[in-house]
N, C-alpha and C positions, 0 to 999 in steps of 0.2 A: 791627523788620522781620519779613516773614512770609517761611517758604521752607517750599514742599508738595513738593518734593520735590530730595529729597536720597537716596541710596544710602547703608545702612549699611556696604557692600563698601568703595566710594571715600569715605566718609566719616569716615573713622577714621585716628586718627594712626597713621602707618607706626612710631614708636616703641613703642605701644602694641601693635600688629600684632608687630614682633620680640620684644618680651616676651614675651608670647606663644605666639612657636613656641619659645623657648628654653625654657621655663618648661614647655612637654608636650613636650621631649622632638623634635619634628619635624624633619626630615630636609628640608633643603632646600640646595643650592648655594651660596647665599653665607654663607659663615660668618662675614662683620663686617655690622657695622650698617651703614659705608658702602656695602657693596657691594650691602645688600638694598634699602634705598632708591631707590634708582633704577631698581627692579624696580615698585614702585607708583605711578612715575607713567605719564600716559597723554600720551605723543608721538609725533610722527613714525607717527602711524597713519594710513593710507591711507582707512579708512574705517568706518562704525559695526562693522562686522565685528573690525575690528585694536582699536576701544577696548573691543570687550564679551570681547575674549580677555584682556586684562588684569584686568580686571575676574575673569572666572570662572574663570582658572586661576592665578590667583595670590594675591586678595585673600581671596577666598570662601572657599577651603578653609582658612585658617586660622582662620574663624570657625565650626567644626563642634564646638562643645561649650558647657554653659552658661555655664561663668564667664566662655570666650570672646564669647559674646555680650554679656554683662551689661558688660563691660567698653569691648566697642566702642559697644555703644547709648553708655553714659555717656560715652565719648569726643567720638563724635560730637556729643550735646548740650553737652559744655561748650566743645569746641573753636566750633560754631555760635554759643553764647552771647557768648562773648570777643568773639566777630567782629562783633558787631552783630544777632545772628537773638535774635529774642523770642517768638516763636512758628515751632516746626520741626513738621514732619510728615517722620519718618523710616521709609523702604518700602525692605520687605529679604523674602526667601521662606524662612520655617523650611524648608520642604522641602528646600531646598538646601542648607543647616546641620545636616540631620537624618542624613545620608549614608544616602540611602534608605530612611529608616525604621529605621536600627538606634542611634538616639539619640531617645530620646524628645520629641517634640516641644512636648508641655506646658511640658516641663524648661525647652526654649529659651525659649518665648517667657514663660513667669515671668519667667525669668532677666534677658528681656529690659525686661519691663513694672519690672522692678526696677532697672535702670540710669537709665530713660529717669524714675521718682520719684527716683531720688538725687539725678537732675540738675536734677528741679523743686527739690525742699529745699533745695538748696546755693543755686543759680543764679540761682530764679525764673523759670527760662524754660520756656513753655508747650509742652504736648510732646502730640502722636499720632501712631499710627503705620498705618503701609499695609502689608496684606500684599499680595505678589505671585504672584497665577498663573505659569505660566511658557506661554512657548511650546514649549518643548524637554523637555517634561518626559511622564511618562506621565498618561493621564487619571486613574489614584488619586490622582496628586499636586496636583493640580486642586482634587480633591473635598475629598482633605482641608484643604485649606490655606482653602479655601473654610469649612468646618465650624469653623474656628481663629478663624475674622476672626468670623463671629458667638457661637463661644463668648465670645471675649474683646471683645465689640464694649462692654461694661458698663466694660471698663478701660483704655480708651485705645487701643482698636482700632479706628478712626472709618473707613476705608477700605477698599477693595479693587481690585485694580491688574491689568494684566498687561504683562508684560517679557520679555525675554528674547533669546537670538540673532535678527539677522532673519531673517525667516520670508516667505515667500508669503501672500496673501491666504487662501490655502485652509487653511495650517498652522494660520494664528488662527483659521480658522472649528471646524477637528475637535480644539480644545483644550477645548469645552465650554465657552467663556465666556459663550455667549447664555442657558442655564441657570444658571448659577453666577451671574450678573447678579440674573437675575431673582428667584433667592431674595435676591440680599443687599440687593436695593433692598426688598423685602416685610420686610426686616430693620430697614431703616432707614440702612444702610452707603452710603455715599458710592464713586461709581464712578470711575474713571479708567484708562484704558490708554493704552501706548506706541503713536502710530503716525502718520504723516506726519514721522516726521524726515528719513527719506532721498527723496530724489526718484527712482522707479522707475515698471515700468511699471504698476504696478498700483496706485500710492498713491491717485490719484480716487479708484477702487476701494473701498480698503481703507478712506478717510476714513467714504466714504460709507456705509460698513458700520458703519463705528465708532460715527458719530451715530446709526444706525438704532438700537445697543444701548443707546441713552438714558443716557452717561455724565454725570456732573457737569463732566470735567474731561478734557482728553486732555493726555498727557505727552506735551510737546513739539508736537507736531501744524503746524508753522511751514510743511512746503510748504503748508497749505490755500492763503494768501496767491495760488495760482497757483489757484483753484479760486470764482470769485465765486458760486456758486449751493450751494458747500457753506459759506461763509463766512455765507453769510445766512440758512442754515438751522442754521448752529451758534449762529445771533447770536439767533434766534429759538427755539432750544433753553435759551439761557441757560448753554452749555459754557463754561468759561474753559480756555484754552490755559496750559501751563505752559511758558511759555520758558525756555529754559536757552543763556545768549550761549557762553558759554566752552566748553563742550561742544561745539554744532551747530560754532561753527569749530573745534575739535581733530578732528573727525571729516569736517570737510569737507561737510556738511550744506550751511552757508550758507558763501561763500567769504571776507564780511568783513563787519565792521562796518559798511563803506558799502550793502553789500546788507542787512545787516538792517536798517539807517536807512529803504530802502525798503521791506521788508515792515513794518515798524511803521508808515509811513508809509499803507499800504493796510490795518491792518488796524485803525486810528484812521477810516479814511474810510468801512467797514464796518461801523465799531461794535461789535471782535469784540473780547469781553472776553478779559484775557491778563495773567500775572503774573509777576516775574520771579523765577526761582531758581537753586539751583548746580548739584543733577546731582550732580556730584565734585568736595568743597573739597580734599583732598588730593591727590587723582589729580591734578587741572587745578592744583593751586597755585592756588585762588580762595577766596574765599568771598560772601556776599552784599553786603558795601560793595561789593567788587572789578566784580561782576555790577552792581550800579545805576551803577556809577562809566562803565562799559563802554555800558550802555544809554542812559545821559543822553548820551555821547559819537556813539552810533551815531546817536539823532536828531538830534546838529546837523549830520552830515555830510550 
């Protein structure tokens, strides 16, 4: 089974995660393992807001170093593997693990390109990776991260993303991703970015910006369903959608499986291509059987 996206933050075992902060030393509130686990999952969140806080102030920051990395990459892919994924695409932002620029950011992503062969050698399972722009981030951090995915695009750096808190239509526009686009598609890098997960008032909007940036792929992108004239322009773009079921309901995105039975249902009737992944196998407690198990179920309802 294939999954393009997956988070290195939520995708790592919470035990691997505590060893971790034990092993550098790090300073954190719960001082047993049962009490730190329940700090990495994603519940009772109100909305994409309450799941991307968990995510950035709790998982991230322990992965700010290289052997941290190296160890969650590996995690992630063998945890993936066990579970049924044969092919992962895991997207994570050095910048974020870089703590500003005062960790070398080559260091990481060796580190990282190092975890994600350990896991092909043992495993067998097919492995690249997505760097991520950010929304929230400064425009150096942009550029560089951007300079990363084509330095390293020769060793399993096939992508480039962008993610981050939600943001306005106008935040993603003054992130510089329409230039950063455009050199990595002259690159040859595979595009994709976060956006139509939440229904606001600028999603049309933002969609329709998104397509304009000539992506491969947009993460998540599920309200288009309410949009027939961006749905026929993504279908004629040749965009595939990367659905992620377990997520959009932990965030309230889609309210249930019986409504995404209907957006699958209209987005089969469009012809808009769409694939299904996890998002967060640890945060969500899923993984990708869990995710088709879910999807076969949302169409029969």
């Amino acid at each position: 089974m294939r999954d393009v996206h997956l988070h290195m933050s939520s995708g790592t075992d919470p035990l691997v995660l505590f060893e971790l902060i034990r092993e550098n030393g790090l300073k954190i509130k719960q001082k047993a393992y049962a009490e730190f686990e329940p700090t990495t999952k994603i519940k009772d969140v109100q909305n994409l807001d309450g799941y991307l806080k968990v995510l950035h102030e709790v998982l991230e920051k322990v992965q700010r170093s290289p052997i941290a990395v190296e160890k969650s990459t590996y995690s992630c892919f063998r945890s993936s593997y066990l579970a049924g994924t044969t092919e992962l695409e895991l997207r994570w932002s050095p910048y974020k693990r870089c703590n500003h620029f005062e960790i070398d950011m080559d260091w990481l992503i060796e580190s990282s390109l190092s975890g994600m062969s350990k896991a092909h050698r043992i495993w067998g399972i097919k492995g690249t990776q997505a760097f991520c722009l950010g929304t929230d981030v400064p425009p150096e951090a942009n550029e560089a991260v951007t300079k990363k995915a084509l330095q390293y695009r020769k060793f399993g750096v096939t992508t480039l993303d962008v993610a981050g808190p939600v943001k306005t239509l106008q935040c993603i526009k003054n992130t510089g991703v329409e230039e950063h686009f455009k050199v990595a598609r002259k690159a040859g890098l595979l595009l994709t970015i976060h956006a139509g997960e939440e229904l606001r008032e600028d999603t049309e909007e933002e969609l329709a910006f998104v397509l304009g940036l000539g992506p491969d792929r947009i993460g998540h992108g599920v309200q288009i369903h309410r949009y027939p004239s961006l749905m026929r322009r993504a279908v004629a773009q040749g965009v595939e959608l990367e659905i992620c079921i377990s997520s959009n309901i932990a965030t309230r995105s889609v309210k249930s499986l019986e409504e995404f039975g209907k957006i699958f249902k209209t987005f089969e009737e469009y012809g808009v291509r769409y694939s299904i992944n996890t998002d967060s196998t640890f945060a969500l407690d899923t993984d990708i059987k869990k995710e088709y198990a879910l999807y076969r179920k949302a169409k029969e309802l």
